[in-house]
C-alpha atoms as a printed R data frame, in Angstrom:
    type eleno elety resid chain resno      x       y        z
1   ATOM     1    CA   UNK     A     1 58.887 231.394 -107.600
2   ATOM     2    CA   UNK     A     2 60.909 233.128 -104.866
3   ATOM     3    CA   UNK     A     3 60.022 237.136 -104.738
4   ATOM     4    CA   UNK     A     4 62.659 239.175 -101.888
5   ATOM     5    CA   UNK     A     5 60.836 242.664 -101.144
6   ATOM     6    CA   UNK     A     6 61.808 245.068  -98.855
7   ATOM     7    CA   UNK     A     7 59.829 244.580  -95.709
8   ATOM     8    CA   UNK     A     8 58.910 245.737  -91.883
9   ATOM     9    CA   UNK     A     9 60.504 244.114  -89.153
10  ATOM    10    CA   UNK     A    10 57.384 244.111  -87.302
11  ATOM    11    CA   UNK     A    11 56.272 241.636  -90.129
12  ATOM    12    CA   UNK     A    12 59.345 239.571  -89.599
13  ATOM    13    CA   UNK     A    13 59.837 239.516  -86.259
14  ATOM    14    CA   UNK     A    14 58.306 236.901  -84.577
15  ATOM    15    CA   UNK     A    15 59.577 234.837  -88.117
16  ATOM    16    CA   UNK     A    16 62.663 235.587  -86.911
17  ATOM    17    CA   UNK     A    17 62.223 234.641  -83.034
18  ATOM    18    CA   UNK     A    18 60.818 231.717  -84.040
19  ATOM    19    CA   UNK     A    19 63.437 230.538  -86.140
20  ATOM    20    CA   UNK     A    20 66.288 231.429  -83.484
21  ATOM    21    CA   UNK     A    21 64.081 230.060  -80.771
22  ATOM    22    CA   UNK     A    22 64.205 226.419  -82.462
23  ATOM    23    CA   UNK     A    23 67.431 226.281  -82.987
24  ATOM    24    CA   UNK     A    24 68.280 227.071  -79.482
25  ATOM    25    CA   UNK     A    25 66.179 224.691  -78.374
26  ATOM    26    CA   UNK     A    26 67.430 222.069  -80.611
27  ATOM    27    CA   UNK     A    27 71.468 222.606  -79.877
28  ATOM    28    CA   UNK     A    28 70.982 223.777  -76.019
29  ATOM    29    CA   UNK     A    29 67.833 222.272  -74.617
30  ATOM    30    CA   UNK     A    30 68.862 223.437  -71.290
31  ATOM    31    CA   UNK     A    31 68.243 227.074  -72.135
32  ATOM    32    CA   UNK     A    32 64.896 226.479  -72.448
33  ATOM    33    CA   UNK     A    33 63.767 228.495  -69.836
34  ATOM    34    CA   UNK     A    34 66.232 231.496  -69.943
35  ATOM    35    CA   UNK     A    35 64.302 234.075  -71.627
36  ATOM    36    CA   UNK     A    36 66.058 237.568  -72.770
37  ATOM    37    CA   UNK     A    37 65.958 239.824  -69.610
38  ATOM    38    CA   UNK     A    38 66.251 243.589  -70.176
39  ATOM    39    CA   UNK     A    39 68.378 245.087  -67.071
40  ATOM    40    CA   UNK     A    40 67.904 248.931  -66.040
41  ATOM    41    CA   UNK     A    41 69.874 250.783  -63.544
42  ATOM    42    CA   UNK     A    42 69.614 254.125  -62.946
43  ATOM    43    CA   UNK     A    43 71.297 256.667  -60.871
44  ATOM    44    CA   UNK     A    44 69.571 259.415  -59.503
45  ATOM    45    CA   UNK     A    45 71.349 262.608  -57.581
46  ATOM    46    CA   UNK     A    46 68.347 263.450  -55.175
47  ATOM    47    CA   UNK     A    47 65.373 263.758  -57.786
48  ATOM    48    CA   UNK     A    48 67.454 264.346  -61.180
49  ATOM    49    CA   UNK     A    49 68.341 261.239  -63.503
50  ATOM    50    CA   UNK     A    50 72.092 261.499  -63.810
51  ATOM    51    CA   UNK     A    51 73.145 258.614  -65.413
52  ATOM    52    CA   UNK     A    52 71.577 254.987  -66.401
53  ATOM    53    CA   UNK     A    53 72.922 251.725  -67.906
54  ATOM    54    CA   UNK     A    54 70.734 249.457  -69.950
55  ATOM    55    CA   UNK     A    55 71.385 245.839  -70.432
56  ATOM    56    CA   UNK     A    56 70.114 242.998  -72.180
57  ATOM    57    CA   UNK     A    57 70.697 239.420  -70.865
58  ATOM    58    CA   UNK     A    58 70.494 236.212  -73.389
59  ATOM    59    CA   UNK     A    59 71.487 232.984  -71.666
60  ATOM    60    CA   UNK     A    60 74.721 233.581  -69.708
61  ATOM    61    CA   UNK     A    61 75.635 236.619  -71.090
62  ATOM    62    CA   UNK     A    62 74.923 240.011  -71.008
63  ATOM    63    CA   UNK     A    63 75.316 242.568  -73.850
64  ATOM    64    CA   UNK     A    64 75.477 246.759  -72.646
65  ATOM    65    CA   UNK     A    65 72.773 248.506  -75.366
66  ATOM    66    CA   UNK     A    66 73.650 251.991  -73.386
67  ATOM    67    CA   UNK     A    67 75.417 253.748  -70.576
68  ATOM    68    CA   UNK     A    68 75.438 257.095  -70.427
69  ATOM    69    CA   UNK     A    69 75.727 259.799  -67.839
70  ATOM    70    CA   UNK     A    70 74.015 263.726  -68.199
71  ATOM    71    CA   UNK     A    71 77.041 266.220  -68.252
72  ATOM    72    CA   UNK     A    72 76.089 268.290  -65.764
73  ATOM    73    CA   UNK     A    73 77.199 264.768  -63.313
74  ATOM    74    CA   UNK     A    74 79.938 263.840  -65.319
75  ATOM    75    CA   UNK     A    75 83.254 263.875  -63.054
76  ATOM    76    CA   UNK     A    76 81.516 262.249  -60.349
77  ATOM    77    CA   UNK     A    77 82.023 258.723  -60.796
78  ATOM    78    CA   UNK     A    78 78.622 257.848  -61.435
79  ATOM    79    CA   UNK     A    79 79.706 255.849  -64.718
80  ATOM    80    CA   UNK     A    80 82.378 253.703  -62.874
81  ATOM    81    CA   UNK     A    81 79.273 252.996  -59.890
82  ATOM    82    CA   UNK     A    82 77.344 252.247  -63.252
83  ATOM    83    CA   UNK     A    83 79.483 249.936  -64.732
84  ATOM    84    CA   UNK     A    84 80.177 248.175  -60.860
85  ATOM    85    CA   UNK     A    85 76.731 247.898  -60.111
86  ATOM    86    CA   UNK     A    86 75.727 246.227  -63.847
87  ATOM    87    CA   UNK     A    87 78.398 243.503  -62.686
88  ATOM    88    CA   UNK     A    88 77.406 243.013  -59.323
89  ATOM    89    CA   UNK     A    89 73.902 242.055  -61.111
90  ATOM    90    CA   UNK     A    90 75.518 240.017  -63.618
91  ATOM    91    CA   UNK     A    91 77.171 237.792  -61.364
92  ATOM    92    CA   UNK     A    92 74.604 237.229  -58.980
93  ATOM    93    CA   UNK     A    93 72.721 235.969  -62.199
94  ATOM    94    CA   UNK     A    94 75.715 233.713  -62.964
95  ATOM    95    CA   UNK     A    95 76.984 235.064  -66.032
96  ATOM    96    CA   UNK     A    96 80.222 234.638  -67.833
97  ATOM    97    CA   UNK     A    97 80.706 237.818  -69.609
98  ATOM    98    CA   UNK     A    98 79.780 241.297  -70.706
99  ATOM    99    CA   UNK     A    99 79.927 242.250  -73.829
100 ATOM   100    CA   UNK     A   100 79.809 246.332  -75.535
101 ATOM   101    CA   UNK     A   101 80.924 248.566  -77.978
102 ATOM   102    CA   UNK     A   102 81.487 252.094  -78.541
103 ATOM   103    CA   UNK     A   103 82.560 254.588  -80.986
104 ATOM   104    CA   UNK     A   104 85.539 256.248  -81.162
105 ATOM   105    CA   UNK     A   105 84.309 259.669  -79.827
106 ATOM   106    CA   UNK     A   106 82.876 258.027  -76.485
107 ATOM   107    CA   UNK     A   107 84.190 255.957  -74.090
108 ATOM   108    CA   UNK     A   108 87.423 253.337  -74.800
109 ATOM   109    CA   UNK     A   109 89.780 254.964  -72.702
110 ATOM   110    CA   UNK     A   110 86.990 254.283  -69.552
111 ATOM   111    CA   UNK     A   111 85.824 250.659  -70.456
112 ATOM   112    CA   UNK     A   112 89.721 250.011  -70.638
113 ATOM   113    CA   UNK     A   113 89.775 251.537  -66.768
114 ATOM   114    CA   UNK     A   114 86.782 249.384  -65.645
115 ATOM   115    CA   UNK     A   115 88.928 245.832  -66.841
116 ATOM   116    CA   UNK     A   116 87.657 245.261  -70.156
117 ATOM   117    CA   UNK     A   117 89.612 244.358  -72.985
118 ATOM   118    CA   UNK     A   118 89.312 245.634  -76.925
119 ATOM   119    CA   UNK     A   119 88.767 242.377  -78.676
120 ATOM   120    CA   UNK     A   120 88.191 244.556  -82.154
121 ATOM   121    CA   UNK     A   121 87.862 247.698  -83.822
122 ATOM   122    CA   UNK     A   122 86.058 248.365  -87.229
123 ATOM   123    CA   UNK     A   123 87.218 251.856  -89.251
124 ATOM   124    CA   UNK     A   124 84.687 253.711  -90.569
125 ATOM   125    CA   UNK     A   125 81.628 252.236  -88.942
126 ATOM   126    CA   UNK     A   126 78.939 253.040  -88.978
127 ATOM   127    CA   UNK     A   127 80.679 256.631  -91.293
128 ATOM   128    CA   UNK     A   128 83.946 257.362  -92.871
129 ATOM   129    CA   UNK     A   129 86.133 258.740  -89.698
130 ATOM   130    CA   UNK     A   130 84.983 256.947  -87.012
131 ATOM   131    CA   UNK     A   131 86.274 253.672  -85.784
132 ATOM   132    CA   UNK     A   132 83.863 251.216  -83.505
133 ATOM   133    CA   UNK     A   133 85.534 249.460  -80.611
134 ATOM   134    CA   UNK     A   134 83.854 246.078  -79.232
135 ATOM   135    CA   UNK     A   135 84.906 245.354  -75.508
136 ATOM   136    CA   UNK     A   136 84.268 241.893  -73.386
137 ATOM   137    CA   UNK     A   137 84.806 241.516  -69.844
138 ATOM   138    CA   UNK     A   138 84.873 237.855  -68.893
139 ATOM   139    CA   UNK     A   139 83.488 237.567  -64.821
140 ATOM   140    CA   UNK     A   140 84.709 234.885  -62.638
């Protein structure tokens, strides 16, 4: 008899890498040896953290978890060198595209700037009022 319970992912996990693992392997044996990559850039302003981008890479792509830059540095740029420098990694790794999202407090006026393109929006996710925004920039 089948019993679902609510569980920890820490139970599940390696269920659930397994499982994805397989059928990787089975449809795209060539990715065999492309493990997930986490990518972390960070700029610094002499000794102060002032912004960082955090990446993870899966294959040919590469997804943006986080970029964010402290206010007191905001103005500066430092998200647009960010952003450039995230690329620049990405296609010396050979990947196709970039994916992200963002809510609609944050950032979809500057993704727009830095060439990516709005491929959907969701209203009220994840709350009633706010609209997220998922962005892909394809690289050459």
């Amino acid at each position: 008899m089948l019993t679902i319970k609510q569980s920890q992912f820490e139970h599940v996990e390696v269920f659930v890498q397994d499982v994805f693992k397989e059928q990787a392997e089975t449809y795209f044996d060539e990715l065999r040896d492309k493990e997930e990559e986490r990518l972390t850039l960070a700029a610094y302003e002499g000794e102060h953290l002032a912004g960082a981008v955090v990446a993870k890479r899966q294959y040919d792509h590469i997804y943006i978890e986080f970029i964010t830059v402290d206010s007191a540095f905001q103005g500066r740029k430092i998200g647009s060198k960010l952003m450039n420098a995230i690329e620049n990694l990405s296609k010396e790794r050979n990947i196709i595209n970039i994916t992200l999202r963002t809510r609609s407090y944050q950032a979809a006026g500057f993704y727009k700037k830095c060439g990516y393109t709005c491929y959907a929006t969701l209203d009220d996710m994840p709350m009633r009022g706010v609209s997220m925004h998922y962005f892909v920039k394809r690289l050459n």
